[in-house]
MDTraj code that builds the backbone (N, CA, C; nanometers):
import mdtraj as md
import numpy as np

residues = "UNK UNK UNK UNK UNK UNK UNK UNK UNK UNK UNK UNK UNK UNK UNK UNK UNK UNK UNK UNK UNK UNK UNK UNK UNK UNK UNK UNK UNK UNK UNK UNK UNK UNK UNK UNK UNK UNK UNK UNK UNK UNK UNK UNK UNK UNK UNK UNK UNK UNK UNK UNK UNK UNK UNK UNK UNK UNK UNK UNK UNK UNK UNK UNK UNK UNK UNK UNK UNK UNK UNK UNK UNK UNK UNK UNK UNK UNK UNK UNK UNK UNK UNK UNK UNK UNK UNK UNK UNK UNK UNK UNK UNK UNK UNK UNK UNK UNK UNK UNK UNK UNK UNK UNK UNK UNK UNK UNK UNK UNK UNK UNK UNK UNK UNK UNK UNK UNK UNK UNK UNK UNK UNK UNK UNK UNK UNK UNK UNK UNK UNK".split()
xyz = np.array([
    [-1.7615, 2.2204, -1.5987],
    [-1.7549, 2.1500, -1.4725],
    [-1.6370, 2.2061, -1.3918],
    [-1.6878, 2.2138, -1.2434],
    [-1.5653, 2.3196, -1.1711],
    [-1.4526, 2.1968, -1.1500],
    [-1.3175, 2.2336, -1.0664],
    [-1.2470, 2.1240, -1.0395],
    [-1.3196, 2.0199, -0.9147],
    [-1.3834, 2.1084, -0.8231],
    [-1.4611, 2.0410, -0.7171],
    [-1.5373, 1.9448, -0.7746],
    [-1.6310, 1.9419, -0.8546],
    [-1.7023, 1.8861, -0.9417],
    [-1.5925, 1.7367, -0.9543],
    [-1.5032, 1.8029, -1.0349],
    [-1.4431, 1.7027, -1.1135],
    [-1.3596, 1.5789, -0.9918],
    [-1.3584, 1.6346, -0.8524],
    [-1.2870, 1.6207, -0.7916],
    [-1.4326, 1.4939, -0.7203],
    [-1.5239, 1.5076, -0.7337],
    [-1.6569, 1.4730, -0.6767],
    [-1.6379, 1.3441, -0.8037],
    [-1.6324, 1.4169, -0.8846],
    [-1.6794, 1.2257, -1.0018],
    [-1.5430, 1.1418, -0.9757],
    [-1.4081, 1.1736, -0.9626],
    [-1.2857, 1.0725, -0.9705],
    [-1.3288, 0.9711, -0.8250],
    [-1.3741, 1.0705, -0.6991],
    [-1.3851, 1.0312, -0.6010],
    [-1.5052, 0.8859, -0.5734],
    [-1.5891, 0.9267, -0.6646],
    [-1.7167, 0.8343, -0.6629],
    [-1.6575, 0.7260, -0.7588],
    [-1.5957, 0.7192, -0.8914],
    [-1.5400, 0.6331, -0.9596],
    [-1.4166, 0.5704, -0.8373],
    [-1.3422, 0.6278, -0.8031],
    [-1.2354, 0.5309, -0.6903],
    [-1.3490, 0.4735, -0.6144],
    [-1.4447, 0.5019, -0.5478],
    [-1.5281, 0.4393, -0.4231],
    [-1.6114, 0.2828, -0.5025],
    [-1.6701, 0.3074, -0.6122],
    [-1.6683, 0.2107, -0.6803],
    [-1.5905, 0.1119, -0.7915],
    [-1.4680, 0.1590, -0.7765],
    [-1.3340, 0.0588, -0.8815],
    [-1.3599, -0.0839, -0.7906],
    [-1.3527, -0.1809, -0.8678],
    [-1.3174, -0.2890, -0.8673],
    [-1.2078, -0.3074, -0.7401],
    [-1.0813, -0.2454, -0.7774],
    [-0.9825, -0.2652, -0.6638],
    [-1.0025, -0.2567, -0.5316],
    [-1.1430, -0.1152, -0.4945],
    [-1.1401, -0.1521, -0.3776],
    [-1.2653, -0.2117, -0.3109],
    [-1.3550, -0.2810, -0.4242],
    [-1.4514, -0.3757, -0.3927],
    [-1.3444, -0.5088, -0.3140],
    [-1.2276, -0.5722, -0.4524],
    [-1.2317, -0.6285, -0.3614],
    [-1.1099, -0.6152, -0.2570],
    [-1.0602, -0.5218, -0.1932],
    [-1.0067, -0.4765, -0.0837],
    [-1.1086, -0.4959, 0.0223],
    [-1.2068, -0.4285, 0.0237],
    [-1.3477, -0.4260, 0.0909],
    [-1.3352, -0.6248, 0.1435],
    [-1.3865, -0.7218, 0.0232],
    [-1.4405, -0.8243, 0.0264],
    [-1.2750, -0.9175, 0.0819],
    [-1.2004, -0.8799, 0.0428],
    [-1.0648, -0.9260, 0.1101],
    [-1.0649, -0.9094, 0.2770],
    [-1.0743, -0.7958, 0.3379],
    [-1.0752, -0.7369, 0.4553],
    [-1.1881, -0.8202, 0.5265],
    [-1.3359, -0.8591, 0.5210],
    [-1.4218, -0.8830, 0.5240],
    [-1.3976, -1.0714, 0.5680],
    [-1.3327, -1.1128, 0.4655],
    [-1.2950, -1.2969, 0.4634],
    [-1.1763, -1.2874, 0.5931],
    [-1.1079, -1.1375, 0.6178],
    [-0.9941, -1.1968, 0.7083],
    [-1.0393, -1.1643, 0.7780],
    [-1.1223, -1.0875, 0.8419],
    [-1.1703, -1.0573, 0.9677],
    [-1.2942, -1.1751, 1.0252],
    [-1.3165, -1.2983, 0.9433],
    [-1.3929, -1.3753, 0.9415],
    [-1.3084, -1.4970, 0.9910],
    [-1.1945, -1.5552, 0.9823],
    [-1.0924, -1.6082, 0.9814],
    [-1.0247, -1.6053, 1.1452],
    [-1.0845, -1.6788, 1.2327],
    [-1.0035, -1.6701, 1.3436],
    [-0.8367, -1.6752, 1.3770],
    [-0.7908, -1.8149, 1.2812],
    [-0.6426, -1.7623, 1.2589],
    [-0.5904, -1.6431, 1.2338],
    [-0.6536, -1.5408, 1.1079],
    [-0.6405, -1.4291, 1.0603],
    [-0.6004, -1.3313, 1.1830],
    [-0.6928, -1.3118, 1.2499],
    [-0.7208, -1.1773, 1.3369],
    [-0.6214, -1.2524, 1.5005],
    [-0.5879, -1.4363, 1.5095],
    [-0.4878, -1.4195, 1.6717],
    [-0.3060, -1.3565, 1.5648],
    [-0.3352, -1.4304, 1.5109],
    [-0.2043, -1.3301, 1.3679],
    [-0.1661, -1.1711, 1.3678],
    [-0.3221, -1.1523, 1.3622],
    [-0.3088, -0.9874, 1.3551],
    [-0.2586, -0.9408, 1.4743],
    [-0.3390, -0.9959, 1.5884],
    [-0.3767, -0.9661, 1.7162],
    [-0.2503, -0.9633, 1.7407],
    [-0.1371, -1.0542, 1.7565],
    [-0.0292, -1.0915, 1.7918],
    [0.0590, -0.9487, 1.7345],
    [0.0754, -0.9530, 1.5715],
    [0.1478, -0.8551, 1.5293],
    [0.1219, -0.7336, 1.6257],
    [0.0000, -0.6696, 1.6346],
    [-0.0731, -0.5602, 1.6742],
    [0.0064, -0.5340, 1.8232],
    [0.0320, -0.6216, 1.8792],
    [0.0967, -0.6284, 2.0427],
    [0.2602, -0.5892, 2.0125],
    [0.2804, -0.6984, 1.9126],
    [0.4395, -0.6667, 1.8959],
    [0.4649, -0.5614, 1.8456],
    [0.4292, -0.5069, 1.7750],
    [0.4846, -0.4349, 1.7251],
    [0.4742, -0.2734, 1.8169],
    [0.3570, -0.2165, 1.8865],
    [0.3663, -0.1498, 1.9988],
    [0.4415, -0.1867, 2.0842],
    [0.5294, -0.3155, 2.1305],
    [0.6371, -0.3525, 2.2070],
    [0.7491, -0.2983, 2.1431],
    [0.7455, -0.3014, 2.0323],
    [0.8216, -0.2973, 1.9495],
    [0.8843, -0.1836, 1.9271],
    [0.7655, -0.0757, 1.8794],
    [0.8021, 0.0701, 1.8836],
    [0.8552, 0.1220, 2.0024],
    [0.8206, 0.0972, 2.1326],
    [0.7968, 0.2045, 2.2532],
    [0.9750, 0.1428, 2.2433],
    [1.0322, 0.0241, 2.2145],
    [1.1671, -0.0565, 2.2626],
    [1.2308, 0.0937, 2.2012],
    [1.1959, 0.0942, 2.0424],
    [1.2582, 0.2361, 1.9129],
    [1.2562, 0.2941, 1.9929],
    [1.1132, 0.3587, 2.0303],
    [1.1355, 0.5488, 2.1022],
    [1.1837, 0.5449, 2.1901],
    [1.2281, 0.4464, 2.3088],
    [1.3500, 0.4743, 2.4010],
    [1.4706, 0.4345, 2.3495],
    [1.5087, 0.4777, 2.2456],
    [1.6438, 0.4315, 2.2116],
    [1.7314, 0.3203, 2.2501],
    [1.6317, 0.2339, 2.2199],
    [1.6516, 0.0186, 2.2372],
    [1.6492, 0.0219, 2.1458],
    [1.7735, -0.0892, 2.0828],
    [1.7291, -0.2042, 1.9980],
    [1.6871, -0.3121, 2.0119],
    [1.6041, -0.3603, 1.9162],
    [1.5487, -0.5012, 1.9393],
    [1.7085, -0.5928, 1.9306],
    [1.6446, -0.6957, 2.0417],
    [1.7432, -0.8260, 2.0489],
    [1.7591, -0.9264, 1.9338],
    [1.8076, -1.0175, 1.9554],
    [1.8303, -1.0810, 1.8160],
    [1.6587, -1.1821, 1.8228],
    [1.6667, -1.1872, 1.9811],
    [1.5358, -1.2810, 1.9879],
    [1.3996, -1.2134, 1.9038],
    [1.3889, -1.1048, 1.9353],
    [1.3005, -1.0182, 1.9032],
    [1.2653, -0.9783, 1.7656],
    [1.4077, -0.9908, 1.6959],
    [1.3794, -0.9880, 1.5303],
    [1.3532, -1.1670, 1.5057],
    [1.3747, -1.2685, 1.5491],
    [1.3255, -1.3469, 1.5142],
    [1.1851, -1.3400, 1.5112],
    [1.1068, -1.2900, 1.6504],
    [0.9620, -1.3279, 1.6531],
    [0.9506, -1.2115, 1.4961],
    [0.9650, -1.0807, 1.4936],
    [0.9096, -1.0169, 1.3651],
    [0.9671, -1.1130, 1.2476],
    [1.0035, -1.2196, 1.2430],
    [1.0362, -1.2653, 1.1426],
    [0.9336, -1.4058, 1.1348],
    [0.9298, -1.4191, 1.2619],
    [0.8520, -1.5493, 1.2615],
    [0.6560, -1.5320, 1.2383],
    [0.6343, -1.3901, 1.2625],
    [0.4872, -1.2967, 1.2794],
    [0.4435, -1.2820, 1.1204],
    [0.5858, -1.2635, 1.0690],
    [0.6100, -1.2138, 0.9026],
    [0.5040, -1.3437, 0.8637],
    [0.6276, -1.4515, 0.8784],
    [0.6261, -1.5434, 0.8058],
    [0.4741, -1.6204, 0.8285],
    [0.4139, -1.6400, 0.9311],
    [0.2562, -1.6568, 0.9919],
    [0.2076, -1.5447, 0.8941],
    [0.2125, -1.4795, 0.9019],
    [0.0937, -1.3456, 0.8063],
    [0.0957, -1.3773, 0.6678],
    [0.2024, -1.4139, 0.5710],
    [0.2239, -1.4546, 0.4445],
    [0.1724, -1.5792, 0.3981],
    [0.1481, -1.6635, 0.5270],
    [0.1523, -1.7964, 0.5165],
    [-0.0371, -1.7902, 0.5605],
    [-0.0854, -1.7151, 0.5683],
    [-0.2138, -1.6975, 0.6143],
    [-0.2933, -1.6609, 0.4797],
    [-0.4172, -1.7225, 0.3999],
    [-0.4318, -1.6945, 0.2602],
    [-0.5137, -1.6006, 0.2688],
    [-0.5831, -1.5567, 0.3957],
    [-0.6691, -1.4002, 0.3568],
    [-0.5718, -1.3037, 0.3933],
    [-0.4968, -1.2872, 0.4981],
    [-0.3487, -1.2331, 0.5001],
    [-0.3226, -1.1691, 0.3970],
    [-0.2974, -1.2458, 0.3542],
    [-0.2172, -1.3152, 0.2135],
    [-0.2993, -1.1684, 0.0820],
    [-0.3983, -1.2225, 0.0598],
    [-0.4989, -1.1768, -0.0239],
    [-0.5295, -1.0615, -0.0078],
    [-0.5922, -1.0181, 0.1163],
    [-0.6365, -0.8630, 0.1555],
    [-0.4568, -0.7658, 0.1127],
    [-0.3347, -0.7800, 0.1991],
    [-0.2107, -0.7467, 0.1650],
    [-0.2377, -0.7066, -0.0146],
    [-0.2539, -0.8362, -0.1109],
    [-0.1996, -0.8092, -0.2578],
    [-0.3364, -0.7226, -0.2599],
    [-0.4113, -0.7144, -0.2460],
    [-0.6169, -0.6401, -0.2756],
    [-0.5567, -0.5131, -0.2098],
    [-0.5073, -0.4654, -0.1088],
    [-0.4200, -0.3749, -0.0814],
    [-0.3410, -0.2607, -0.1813],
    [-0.2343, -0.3994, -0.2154],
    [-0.1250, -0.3296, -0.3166],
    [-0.1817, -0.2846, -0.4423],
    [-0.2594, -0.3465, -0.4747],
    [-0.3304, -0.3492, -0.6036],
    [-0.3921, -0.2215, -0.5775],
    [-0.5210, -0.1639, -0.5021],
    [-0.5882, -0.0551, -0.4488],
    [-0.4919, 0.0401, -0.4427],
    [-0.3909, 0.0286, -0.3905],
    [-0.2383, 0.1707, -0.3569],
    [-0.2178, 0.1683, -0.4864],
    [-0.1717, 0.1072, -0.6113],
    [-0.0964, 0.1262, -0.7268],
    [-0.1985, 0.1914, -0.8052],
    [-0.3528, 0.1421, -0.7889],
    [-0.4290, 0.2934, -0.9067],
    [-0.4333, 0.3868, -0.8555],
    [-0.4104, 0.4466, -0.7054],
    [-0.4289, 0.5634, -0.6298],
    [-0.3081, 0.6086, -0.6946],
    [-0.1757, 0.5263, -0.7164],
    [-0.0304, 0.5843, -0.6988],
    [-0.0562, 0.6501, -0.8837],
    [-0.1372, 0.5876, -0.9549],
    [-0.1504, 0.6018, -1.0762],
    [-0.1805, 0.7383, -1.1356],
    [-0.3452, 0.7513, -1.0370],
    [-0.4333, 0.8183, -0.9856],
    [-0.2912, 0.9645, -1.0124],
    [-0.2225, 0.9675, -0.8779],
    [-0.1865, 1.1158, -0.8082],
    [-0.0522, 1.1597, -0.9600],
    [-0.0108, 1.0640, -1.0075],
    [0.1073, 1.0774, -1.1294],
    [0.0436, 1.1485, -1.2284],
    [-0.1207, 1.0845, -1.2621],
    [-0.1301, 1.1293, -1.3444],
    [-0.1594, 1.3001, -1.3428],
    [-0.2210, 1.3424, -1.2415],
    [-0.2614, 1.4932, -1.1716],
    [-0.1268, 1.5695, -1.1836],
    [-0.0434, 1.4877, -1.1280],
    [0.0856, 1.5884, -1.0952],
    [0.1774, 1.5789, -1.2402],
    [0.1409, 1.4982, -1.3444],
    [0.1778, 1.4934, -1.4675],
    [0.1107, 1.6092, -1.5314],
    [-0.0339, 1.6369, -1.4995],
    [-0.1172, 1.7426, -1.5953],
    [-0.0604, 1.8635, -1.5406],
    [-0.0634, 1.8698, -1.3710],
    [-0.0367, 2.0047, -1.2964],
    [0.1010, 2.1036, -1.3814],
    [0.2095, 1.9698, -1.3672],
    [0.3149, 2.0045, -1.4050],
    [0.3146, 2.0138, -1.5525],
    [0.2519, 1.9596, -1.6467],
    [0.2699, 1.9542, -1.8075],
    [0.3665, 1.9012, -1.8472],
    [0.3327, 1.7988, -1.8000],
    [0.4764, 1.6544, -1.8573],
    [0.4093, 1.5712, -1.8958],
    [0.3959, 1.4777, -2.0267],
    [0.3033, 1.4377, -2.0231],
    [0.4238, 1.2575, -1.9368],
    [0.5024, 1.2802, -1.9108],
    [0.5868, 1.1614, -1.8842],
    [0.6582, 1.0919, -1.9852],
    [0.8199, 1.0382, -1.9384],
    [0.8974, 1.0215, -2.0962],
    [0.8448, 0.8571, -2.1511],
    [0.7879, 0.8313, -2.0636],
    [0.7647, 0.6267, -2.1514],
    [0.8501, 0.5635, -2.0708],
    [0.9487, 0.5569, -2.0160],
    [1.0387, 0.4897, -2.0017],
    [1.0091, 0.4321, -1.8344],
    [1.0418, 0.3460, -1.8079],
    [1.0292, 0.2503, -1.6474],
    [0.8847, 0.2048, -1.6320],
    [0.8357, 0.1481, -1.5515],
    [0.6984, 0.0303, -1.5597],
    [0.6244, 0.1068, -1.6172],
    [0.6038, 0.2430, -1.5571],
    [0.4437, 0.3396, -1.5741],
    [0.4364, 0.4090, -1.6165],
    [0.6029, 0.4111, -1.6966],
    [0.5867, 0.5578, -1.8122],
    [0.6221, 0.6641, -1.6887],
    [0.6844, 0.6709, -1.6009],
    [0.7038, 0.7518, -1.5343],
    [0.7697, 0.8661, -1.5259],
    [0.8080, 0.9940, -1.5225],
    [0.8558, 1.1047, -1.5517],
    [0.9895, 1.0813, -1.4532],
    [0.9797, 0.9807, -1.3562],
    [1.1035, 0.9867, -1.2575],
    [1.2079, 0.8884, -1.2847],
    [1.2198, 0.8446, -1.3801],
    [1.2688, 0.6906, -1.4338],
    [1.4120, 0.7321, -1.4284],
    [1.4296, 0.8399, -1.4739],
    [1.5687, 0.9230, -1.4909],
    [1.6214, 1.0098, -1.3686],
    [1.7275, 1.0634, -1.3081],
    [1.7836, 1.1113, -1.1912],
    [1.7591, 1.2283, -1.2665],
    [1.7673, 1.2524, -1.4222],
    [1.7877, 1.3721, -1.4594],
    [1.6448, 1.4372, -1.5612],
    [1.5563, 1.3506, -1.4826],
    [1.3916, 1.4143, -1.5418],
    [1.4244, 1.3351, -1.7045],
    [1.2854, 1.3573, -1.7660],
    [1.2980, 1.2640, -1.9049],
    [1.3647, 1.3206, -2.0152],
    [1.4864, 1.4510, -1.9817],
    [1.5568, 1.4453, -2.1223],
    [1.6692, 1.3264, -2.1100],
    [1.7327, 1.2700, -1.9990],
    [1.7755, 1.1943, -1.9617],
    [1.7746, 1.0378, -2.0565],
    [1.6271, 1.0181, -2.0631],
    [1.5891, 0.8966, -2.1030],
    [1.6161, 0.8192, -2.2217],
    [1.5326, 0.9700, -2.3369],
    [1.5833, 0.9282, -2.4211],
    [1.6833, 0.9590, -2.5003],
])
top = md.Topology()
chain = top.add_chain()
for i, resn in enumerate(residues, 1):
    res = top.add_residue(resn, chain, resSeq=i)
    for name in ("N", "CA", "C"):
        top.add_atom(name, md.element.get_by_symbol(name[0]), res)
traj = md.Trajectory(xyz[None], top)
């Protein structure tokens, strides 16, 4: 089997994982959710206010980090929000899994064990470090 090949089956296994069924079915309940989307809607405004304030070399006012604080706190407090966000994180962490493990084979590490994921970076000084 060529790498293309191989690159064709991981791709069809991610399109059907669980994680991003329910990412899919998360996304789906908040866009259903009228609170959900004047929430979004709102963020979506501010935060293009927000940026253009950055790229002319503004800072936001103190008022202004309140509303991103107050937009925060509405979005967290919103349970498809809420849900799609963790259906999200969850979906990013097997991708993040996903690319470690490639760049673990590429490189021939198999990773030292050590930090959440067994990660090869756990150490400043690579895994002779570790143990």
């Amino acid at each position: 089997m060529t790498v293309l090949e191989k690159a064709k089956e991981l791709a069809q296994a991610i399109a059907e994982c669980d994680e991003l069924k329910e990412v899919r079915a998360a996304e789906t309940r908040m866009t259903l959710d009228p609170d959900a989307q004047d929430i979004l809607r709102e963020f979506q405004i501010k935060q293009r206010e927000f940026y253009n304030i950055q790229v002319n070399g503004g800072e936001l006012t103190e008022e202004q980090m309140r509303d991103v604080e107050r937009i925060e706190n509405r979005m967290s407090q919103n349970e498809y929000i809420r849900k799609f966000v963790g259906a999200q994180e969850r979906f990013e962490a097997l991708l993040n899994s996903v690319n470690m493990i490639i760049a673990q084979a590429i490189s021939g590490n198999s990773g030292c064990g050590c930090g959440d994921n067994g990660a090869a970076d756990c150490c400043d000084s690579g895994c002779s470090g570790c143990n």
